[in-house]
C-alpha positions in Angstrom: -15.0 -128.0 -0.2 -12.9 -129.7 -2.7 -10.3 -130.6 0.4 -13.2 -131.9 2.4 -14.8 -134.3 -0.1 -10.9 -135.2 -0.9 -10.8 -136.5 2.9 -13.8 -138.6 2.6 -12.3 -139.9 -1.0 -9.3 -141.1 0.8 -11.2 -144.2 2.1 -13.4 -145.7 -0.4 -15.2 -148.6 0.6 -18.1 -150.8 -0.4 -21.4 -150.8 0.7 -24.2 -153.8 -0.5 -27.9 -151.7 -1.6 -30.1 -153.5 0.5 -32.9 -154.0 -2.2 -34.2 -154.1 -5.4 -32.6 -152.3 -8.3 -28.9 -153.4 -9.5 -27.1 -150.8 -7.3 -24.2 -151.6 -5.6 -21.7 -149.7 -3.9 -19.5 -148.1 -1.2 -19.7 -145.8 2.2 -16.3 -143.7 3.5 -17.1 -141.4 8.1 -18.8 -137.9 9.5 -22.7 -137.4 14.0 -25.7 -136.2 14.5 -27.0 -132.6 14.4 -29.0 -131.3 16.5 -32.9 -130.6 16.1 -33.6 -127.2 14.3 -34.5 -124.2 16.8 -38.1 -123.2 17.1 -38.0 -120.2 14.9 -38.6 -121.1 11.2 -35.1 -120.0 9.4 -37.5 -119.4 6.4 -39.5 -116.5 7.1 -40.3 -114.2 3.9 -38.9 -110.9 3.9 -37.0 -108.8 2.5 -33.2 -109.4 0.9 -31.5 -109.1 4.5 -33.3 -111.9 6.1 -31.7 -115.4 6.4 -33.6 -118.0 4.4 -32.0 -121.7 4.8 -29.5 -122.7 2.9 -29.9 -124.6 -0.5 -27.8 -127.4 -1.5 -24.3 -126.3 -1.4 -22.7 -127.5 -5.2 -20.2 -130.1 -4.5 -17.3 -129.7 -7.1 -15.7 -133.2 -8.0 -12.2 -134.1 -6.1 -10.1 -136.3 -8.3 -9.9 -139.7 -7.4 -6.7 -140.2 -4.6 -5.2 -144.3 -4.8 -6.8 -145.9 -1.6 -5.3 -145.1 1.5 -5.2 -145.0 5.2 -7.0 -141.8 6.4 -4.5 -140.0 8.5 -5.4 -137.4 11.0 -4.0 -134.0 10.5 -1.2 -133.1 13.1 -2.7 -130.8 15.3 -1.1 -127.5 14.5 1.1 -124.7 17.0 -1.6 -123.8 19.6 -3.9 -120.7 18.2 -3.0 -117.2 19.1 -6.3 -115.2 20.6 -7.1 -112.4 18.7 -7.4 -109.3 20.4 -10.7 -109.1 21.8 -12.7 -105.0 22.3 -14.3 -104.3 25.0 -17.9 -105.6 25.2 -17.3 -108.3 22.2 -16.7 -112.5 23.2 -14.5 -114.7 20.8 -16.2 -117.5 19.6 -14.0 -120.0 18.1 -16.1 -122.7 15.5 -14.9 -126.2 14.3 -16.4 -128.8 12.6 -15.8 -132.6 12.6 -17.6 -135.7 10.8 -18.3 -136.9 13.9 -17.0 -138.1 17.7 -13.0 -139.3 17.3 -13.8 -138.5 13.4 -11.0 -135.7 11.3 -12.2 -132.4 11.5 -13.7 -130.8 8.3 -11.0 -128.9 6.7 -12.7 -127.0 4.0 -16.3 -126.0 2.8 -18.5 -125.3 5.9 -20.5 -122.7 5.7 -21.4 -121.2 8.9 -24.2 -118.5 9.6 -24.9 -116.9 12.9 -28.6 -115.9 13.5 -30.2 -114.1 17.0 -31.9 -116.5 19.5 -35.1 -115.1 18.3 -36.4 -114.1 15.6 -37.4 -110.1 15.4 -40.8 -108.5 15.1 -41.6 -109.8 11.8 -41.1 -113.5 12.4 -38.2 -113.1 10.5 -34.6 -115.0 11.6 -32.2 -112.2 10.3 -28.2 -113.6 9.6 -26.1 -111.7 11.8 -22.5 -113.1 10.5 -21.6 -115.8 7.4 -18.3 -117.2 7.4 -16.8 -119.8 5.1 -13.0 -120.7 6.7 -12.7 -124.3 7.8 -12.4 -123.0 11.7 -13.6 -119.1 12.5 -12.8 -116.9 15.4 -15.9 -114.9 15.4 -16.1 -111.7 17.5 -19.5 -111.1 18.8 -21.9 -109.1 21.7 -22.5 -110.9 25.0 -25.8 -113.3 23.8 -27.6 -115.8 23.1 -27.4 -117.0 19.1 -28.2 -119.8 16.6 -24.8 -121.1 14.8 -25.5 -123.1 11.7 -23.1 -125.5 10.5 -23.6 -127.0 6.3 -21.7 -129.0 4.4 -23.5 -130.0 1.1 -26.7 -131.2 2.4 -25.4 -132.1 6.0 -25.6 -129.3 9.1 -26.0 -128.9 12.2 -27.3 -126.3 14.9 -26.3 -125.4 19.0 -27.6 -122.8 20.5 -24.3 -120.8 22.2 -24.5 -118.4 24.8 -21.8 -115.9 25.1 -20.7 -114.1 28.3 -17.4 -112.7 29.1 -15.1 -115.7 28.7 -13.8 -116.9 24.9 -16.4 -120.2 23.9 -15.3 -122.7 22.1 -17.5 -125.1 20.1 -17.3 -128.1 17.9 -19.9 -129.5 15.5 -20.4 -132.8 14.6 -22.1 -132.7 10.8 -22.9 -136.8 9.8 -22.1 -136.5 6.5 -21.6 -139.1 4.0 -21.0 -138.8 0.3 -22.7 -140.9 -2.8 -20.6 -141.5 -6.0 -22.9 -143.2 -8.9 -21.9 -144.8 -12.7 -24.3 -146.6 -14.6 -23.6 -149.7 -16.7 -24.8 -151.9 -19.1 -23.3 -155.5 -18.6 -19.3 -154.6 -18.4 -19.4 -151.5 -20.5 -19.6 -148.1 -18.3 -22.8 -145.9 -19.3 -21.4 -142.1 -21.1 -22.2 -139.6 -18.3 -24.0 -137.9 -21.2 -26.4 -140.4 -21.4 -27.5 -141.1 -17.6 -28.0 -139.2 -14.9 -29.6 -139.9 -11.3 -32.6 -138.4 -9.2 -31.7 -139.0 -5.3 -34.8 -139.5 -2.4 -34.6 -139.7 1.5 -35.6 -142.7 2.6 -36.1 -146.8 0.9 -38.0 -146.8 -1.7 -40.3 -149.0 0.2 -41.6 -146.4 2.2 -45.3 -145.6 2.1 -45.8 -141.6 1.1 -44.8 -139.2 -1.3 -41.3 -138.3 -1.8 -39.6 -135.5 -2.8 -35.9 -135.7 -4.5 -33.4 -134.8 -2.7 -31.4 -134.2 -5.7 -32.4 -134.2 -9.4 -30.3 -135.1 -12.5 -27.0 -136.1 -10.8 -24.4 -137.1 -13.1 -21.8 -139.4 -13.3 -19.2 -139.3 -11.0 -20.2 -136.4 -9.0 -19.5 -136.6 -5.3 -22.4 -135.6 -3.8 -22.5 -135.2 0.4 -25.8 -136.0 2.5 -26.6 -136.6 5.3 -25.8 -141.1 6.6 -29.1 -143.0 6.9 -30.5 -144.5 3.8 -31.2 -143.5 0.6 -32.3 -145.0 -3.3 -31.4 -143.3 -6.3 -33.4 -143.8 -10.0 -31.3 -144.0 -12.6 -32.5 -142.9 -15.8 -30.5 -144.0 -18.9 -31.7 -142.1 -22.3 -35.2 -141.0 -22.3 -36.8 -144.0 -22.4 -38.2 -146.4 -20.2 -34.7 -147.6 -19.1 -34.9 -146.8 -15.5 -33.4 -148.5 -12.6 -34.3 -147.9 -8.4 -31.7 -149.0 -6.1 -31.8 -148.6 -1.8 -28.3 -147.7 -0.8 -27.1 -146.7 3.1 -24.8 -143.4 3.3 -22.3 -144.0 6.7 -20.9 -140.8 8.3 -17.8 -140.0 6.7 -17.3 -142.6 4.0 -18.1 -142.4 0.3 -20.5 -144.7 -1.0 -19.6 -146.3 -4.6 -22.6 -147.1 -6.6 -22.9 -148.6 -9.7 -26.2 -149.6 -11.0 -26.6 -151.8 -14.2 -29.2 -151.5 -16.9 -30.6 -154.4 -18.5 -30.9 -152.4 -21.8 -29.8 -151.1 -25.9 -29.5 -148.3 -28.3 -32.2 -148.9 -31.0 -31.9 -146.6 -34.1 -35.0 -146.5 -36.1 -35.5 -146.2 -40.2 -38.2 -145.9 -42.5 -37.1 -147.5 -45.9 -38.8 -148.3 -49.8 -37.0 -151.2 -49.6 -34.9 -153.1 -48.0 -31.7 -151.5 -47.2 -32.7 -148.2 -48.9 -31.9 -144.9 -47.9 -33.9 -143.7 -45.2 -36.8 -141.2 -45.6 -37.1 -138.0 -43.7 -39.7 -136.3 -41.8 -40.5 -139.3 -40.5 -42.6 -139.9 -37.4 -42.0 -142.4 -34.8 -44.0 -144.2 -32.3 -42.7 -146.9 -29.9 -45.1 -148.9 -27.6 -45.6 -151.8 -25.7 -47.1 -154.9 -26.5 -49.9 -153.6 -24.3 -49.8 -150.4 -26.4 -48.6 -147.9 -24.3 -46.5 -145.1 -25.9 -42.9 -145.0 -24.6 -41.4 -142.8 -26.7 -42.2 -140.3 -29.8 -40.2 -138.3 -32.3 -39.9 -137.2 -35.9 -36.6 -137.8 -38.0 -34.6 -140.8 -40.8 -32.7 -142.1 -37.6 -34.0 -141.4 -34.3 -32.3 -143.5 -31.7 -34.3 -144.2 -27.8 -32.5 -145.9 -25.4 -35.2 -149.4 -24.1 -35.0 -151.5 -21.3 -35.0 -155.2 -22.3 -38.1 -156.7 -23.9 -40.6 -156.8 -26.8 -41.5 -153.6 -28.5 -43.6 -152.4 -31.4 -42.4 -149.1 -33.4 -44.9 -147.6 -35.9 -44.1 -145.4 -38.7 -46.2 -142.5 -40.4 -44.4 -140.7 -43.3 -46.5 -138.9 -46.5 -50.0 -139.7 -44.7 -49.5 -143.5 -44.6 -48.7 -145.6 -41.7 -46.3 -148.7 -40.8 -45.9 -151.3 -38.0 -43.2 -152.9 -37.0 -42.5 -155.6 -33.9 -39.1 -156.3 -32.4 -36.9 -157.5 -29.4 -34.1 -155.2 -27.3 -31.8 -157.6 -25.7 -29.7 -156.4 -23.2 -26.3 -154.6 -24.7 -27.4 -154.9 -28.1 -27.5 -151.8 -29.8 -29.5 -152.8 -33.2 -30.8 -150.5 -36.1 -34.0 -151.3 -37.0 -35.8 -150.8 -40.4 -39.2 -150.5 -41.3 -40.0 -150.9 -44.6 -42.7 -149.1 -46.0 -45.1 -151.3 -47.6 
């Protein structure tokens, strides 16, 4: 899969988010699928039966120097296998779509019967993980399901006597995210991003596609349009951008936070040595709670704005107002009295 998401890294390019947030960033190309069969894939049963496939992990490609995507040469023309009496070859390829380079590595195919059996259930019949298959198979009808990530594709093939061959088109795109704070580029150990189908604009419920993305992981979906939250820290420094995923291209995004590191003290007296067991409130100016711990330094990550922090050590209790402006990380000390 590494080779695969390698080919779509080979073109970078830019693509504008279309709406709020600060995202910006770039597609790379891969068709459309065609509509799921009938029969639900995910009937409950026992170990044997084939449930659909989850997301597929995507492990990160280094990054090539831009250049021209060149097709592969086609290679010396197969030689058929030796087929038994009362099997049909079936010969399986994939592509990112019509006049697009075939996929050359991390499809995962899965052949299932045309219908499902007495229990409901769809039960796998062959799994195969090569770039292009030669399957060997009984005359039939059957359901061949093509991923890649969290692309696929399904045809219904008939077999009969003569060798079939079939190609897939899977539309698949990949998203590549960083977070930012003015010029400086965001640790990856201190952002990560929750991915939805769909603008964020859209009226009903959404589900994430993905949760807790990091940085710099190439992730492949489906084209069509997407927005990512990006959550930097555990506060309330979240970003929503709309991006739109083409088939076979990589989309670049890099959202920018409009936040700071604040570390928190609780002093006698003014630069005194802070006091433990300490615990920390941070609110709004409205008063709602953003963010709560116990410790001498506790550090929360704030969007830009006006904040008040209160202090209880020993019983007693402290207040103190202040202002996060954007890239500033500040230490702030509240001194008890």
């Amino acid at each position: 899969m590494a080779f695969a998401i390698a080919v779509l890294l080979a073109v970078p390019a830019l693509a504008q988010p279309f709406t709020s947030g600060t995202g910006s960033g770039g597609p790379m190309p891969i068709a459309p699928g065609a509509a799921p069969p009938a029969a639900s894939l995910a009937a409950p049963g026992p170990s044997d039966v084939l449930r659909p496939p989850g997301n597929i992990p995507i492990p990160v490609a280094p990054l090539p120097p831009p250049a021209q995507v060149e097709r592969t040469p086609a290679g010396p023309a197969l030689t058929a296998p030796s087929v038994p009496a009362g099997q049909v070859a079936l010969y399986l390829t994939a592509r990112f779509g019509k006049d697009l380079p075939q996929i050359p590595s991390g499809i995962v195919w899965r052949v299932y019967p045309e219908r499902p059996d007495h229990t409901g259930a769809m039960r796998l019949i062959r799994e195969d993980k090569t770039a292009a298959p030669t399957m060997l198979l009984p005359p039939g009808s059957y359901i061949i399901h093509a991923s890649i990530g969290n692309a696929q594709a399904l045809k219904k093939v008939q077999l009969r006597a003569e060798t079939v061959r079939e190609t897939f088109d899977i539309p698949a795109g990949g998203i590549r995210i960083e977070g930012k704070v003015g010029d400086a580029r965001i640790p990856a150990g201190q952002i990560h991003f929750d991915i939805y189908k769909g603008s964020q604009f859209e009226p009903g419920d959404k589900h994430p596609l993905m949760q807790n993305a990091m940085t710099g992981e190439v992730m492949l979906v489906p084209e069509g349009t997407y927005h990512i939250v990006s959550h930097y820290g555990d506060g309330n420094a979240v970003v929503r951008s709309d991006i739109r995923v083409q088939a076979a291209k990589v989309t670049d995004v890099s959202v920018t936070h409009r936040a700071a590191i604040i570390t928190l003290k609780l002093v006698t007296t003014a630069g005194g040595e802070a006091l433990a067991n300490t615990q920390w409130s941070v609110l709004t100016p409205g008063g709602d709670v953003i963010k709560e711990s116990i410790g001498a330094f506790p550090r929360v990550i704030l969007a830009e704005g006006e904040y008040r922090v209160i202090a209880r050590n020993e019983g007693r209790s402290f207040q103190h107002d202040f202002n996060v402006v954007t890239g500033v990380d500040s230490e702030i000390a509240v001194v008890a009295q």
